[in-house]
N, C-alpha and C positions, 0 to 999 in steps of 0.2 A: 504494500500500500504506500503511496505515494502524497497520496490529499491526507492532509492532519485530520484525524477522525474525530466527531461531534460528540455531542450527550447524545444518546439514544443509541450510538449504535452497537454493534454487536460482534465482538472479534474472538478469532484467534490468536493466543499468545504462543507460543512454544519456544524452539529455540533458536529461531530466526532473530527472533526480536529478541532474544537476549540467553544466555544461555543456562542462567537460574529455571528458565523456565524448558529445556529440553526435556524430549522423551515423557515420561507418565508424568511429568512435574507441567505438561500442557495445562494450559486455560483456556475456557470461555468466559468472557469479560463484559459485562454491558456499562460503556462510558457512562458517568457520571458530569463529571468534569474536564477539561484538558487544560493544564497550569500554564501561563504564559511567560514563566518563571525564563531565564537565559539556560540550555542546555549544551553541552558538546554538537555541534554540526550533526543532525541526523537522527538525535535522540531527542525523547519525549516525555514528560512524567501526566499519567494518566491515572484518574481516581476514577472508581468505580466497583462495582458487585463482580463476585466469582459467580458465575451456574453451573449448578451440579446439572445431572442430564436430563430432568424434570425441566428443566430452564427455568428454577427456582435460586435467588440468591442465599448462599451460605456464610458470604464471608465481605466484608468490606476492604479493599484493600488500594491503595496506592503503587505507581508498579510505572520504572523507569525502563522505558523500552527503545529499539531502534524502531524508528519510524517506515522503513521500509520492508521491515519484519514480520508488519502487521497483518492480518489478516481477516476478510470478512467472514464472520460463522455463518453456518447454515439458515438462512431465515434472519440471516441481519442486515438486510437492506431497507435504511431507513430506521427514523425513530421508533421505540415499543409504545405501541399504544394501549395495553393494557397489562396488567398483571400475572404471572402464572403462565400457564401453556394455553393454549384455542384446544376448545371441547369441541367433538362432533354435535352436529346441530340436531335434536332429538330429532325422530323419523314419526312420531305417533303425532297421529292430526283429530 
């Protein structure tokens, strides 16, 4: 990823973006914030929620990444507009 990424959206971490976060130490991330604090050329400090695979937050956390690292999750295009995961929509009428 290339565009500095927003609130709302929804990434992968691993160890592109940095190498704490290699192999099973992966994350899915949903921005909260992005600091506009002065970084190394390329790198980024992002706040925001871990998800577990429910795409429920577990953990709050802050997280100094390469910017080019980044990656968009599954279903992270664009801001969350609701909480939790989308239910199927009941079938009984």
């Amino acid at each position: 990823m290339t565009v500095r990424p927003s609130p709302g959206d929804l990434l992968t971490i691993d160890g592109r973006a940095s190498v704490q976060f290699a192999g099973d130490r992966a994350l899915t991330f949903r921005v909260v914030s992005v600091a506009d604090q002065p970084t190394y050329h390329g790198w980024i400090w992002l706040t925001g929620y871990v998800l577990n695979r429910a795409g429920r937050a577990t953990a709050r956390r802050e997280v100094y990444v390469q910017l080019a690292g980044l990656g968009r999750a599954p279903g992270g295009q664009g801001p969350r507009t609701g909480l939790g995961t989308p239910r199927a929509a009941s079938a009984s009428s």
